[in-house]
C-alpha positions in Angstrom: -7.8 3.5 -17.6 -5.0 0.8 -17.6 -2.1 2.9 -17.1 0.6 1.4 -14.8 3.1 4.0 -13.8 7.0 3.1 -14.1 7.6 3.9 -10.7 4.9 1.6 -9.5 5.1 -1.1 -11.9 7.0 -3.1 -9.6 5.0 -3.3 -6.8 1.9 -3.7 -8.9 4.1 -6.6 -10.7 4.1 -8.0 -6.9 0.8 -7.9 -6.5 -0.4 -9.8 -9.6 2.5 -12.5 -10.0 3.3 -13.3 -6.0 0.0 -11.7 -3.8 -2.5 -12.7 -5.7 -3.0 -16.6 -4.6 -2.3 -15.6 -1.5 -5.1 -13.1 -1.3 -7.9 -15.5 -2.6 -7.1 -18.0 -0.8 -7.5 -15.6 2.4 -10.2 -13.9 0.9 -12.8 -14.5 4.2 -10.4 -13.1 6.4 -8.8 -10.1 4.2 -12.1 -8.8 3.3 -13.9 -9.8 6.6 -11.8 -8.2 8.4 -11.9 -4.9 6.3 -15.5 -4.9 6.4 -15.1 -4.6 10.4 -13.4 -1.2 10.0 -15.6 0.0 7.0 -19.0 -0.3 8.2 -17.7 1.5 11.3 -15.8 4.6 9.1 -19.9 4.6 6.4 -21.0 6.4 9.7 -18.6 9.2 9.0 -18.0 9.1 6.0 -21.9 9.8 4.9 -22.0 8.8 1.5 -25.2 9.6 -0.1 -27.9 8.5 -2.6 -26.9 9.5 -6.0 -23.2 10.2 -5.0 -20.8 9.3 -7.7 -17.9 7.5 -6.1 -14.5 6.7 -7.1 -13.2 3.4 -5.0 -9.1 3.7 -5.2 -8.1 0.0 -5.1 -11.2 -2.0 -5.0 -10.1 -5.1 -4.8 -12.6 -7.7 -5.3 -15.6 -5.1 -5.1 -16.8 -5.7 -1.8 -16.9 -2.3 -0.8 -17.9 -0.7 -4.2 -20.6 -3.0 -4.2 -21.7 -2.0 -0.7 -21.3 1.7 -1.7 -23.8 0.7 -4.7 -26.9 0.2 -2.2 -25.6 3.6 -0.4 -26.0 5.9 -3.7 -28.8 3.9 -5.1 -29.9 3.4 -8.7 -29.4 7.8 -9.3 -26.0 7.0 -8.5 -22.5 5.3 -9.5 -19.7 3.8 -8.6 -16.2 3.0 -10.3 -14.0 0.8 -9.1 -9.7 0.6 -10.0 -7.2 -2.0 -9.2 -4.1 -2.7 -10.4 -4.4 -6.3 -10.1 -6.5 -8.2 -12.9 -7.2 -11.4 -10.9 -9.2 -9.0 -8.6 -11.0 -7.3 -11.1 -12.1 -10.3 -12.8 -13.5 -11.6 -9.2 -15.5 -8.2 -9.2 -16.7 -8.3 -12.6 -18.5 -11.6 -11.9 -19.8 -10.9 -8.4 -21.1 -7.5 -9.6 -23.0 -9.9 -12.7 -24.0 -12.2 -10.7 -25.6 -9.8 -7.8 -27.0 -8.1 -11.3 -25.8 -4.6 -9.5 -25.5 -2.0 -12.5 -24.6 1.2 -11.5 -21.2 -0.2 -11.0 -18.5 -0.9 -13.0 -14.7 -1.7 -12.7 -11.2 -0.7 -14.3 -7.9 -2.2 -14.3 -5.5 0.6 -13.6 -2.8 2.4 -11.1 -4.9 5.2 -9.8 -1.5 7.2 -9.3 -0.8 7.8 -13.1 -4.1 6.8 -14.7 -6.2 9.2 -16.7 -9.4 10.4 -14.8 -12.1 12.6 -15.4 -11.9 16.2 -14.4 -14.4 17.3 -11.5 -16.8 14.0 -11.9 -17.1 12.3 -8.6 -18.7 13.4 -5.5 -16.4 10.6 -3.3 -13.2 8.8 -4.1 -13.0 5.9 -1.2 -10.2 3.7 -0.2 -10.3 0.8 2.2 -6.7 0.0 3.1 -5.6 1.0 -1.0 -3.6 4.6 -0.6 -1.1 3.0 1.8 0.9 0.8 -1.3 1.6 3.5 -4.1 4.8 4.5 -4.6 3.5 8.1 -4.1 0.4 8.3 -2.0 0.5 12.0 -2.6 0.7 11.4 -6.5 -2.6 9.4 -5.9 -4.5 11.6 -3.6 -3.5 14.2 -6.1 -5.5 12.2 -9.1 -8.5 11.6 -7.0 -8.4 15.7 -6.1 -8.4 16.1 -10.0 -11.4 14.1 -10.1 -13.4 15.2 -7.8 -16.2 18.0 -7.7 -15.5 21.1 -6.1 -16.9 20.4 -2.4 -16.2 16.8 -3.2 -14.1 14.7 -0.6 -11.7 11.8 -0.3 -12.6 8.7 2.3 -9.8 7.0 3.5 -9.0 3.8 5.7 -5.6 3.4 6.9 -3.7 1.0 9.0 -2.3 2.6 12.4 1.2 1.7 13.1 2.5 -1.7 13.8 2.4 -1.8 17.5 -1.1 -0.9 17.2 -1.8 -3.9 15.2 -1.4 -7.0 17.3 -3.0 -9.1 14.5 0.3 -8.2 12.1 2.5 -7.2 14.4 2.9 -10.3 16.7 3.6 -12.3 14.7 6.5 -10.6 12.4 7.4 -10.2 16.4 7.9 -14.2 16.4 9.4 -15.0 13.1 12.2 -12.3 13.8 13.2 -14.8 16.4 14.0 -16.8 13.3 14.5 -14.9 10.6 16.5 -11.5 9.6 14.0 -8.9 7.8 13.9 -9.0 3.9 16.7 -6.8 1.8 16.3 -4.0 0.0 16.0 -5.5 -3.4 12.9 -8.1 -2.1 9.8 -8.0 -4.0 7.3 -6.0 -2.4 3.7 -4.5 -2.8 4.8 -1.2 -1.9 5.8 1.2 0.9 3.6 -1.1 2.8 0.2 -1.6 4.9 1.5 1.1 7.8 3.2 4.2 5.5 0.4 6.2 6.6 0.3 5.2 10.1 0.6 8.6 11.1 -1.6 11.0 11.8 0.9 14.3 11.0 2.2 12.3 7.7 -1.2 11.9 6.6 -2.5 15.4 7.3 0.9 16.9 5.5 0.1 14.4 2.1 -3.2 15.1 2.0 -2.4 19.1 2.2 0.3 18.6 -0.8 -2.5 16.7 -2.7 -4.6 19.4 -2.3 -6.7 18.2 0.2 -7.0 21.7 3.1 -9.8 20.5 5.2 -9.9 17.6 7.0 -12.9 16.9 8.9 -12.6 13.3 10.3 -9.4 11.8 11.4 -11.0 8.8 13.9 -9.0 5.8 15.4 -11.1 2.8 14.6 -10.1 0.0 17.5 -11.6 -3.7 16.9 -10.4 -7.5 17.0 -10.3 -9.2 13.8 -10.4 -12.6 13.1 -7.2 -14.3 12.0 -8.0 -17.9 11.3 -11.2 -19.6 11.4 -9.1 -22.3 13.4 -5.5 -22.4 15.1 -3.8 -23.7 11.7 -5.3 -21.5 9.3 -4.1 -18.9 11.9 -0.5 -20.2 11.6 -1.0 -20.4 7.6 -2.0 -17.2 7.4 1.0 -15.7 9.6 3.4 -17.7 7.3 1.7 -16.4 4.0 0.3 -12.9 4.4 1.3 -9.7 6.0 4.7 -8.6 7.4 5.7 -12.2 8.6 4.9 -13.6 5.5 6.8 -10.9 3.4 10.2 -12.1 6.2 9.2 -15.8 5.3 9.2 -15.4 1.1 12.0 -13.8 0.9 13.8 -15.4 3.2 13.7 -18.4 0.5 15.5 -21.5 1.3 16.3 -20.6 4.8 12.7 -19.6 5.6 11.6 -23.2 4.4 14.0 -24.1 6.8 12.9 -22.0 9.5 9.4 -22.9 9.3 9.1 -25.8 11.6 10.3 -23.7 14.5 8.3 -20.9 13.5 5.1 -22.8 13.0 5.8 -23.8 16.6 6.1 -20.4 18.2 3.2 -19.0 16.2 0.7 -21.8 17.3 1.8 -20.9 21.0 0.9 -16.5 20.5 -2.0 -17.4 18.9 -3.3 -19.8 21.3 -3.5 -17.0 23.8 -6.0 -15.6 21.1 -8.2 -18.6 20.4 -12.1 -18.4 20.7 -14.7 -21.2 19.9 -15.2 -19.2 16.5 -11.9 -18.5 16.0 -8.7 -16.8 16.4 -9.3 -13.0 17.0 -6.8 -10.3 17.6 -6.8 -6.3 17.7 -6.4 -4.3 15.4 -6.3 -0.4 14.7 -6.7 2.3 12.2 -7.4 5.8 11.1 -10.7 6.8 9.2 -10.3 10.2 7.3 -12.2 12.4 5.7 -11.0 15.4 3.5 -12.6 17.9 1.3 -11.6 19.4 -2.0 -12.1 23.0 -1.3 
């Protein structure tokens, strides 16, 4: 199942060579921060004991690990990501927890080769939205599943739904002009299915006729455990960090004044635990007829 697709291999290039550090060291807030939205969405999506369960860009395993107590030992989970470095975290965390009705793959679940009509569930948490065809991807999963079997998605809302991204690309535009067309990127990006008629018409070309769920999930999210690791964060991850990579030489530049006006927005969002701002997505469910 390691498969990369040619029209993908670029972003998933991205991900290993350039996201990659950047993602463990923000592990606590990437994942925490997904877990807020996910065990809101279980509700809904009702995964059951002995369920067999496709996760679609598992990451480090959190959730494929979660969805392991949920089936029980009568069931099974497999998790795929492109990116190795994740894998390898989930691989030792599964050992280590001495789960064993999971295992992992390192693959692009666009292109890779999947068994006909075996899972009961394929699950993403904020993985659909980077392919370069989320249809092409929802399409494998449908090929996978049971008849009756359904897909489980988490999505980002738009942009100006998401305070906790959206600010701050807001503040380093001040600085900054948006990356070219030829930067390196992880994809068509965290909010290319912010929209609730795009995402009912890909599902319907992937096969996907009945959609059941399709819930806004509203919640704050924490950003930095203090006001600096807020600002790091800002600089390195997400849309404002994307502006501040490729902006090379001049974003170094930049950074002093940017550093500046990001400590002032996110003041206005400091707690005694924290910085915590909102954020916003879509929890779908849709059936293979």
């Amino acid at each position: 199942m390691t498969e990369i697709g040619g029209d993908n291999a670029g972003f998933v290039e991205c991900w290993n060579e350039i996201l990659t550090p950047k993602w463990l060291r923000f592990r606590h807030l990437l994942s925490g921060n997904g877990m807020i939205h996910s065990d809101i969405a279980y509700t809904d999506f009702d995964i059951r004991e002995g369920d067999k369960v496709l996760d679609i860009g598992c990451g480090f395993g959190e959730t494929a690990l979660e969805i392991a107590e949920m089936v029980g030992p009568s069931g099974e989970v497999v998790g795929i990501d492109c990116t190795d470095a994740f894998v390898e975290v989930a691989n030792q965390e599964r050992n280590e927890a001495g789960v064993r009705n999971v295992r992992y793959e390192v693959g692009d679940a666009q292109v890779c080769d999947l068994p006909e009509a075996y899972f009961d569930v394929a699950y993403s948490r904020f993985g659909v939205m980077f392919f370069q065809s989320a249809v092409r991807a929802l399409r494998n999963a449908h090929h996978a599943l049971k008849p009756g079997g359904k897909v489980c998605l988490i999505v980002w809302r738009s942009l100006a739904d998401n305070p906790c991204w959206g600010a701050a690309k807001e503040v380093v535009l001040r600085h900054l002009p948006p990356p070219g067309d030829q930067g390196s990127t992880c994809g068509p990006g965290p909010f290319s299915m912010a929209g609730e008629e795009t995402d009912r018409a890909m599902l319907e070309a992937a096969g996907f006729s009945e959609v059941e769920v399709f819930k806004r999930i509203d919640a704050d999210v924490c950003v930095g455990d203090d006001l600096e690791q807020a600002i790091d964060y800002q600089i390195l991850v997400g849309p404002s960090g994307e502006i501040v990579r490729e902006a090379g030489e001049e974003g170094q530049r930049k950074l002093p004044g940017i550093r500046r006006d990001l400590r002032e927005l996110m003041g206005s969002y400091l707690r005694t635990d924290g910085v915590f701002m909102p954020s916003s997505t879509w929890a779908i469910v849709a059936r293979k007829g």
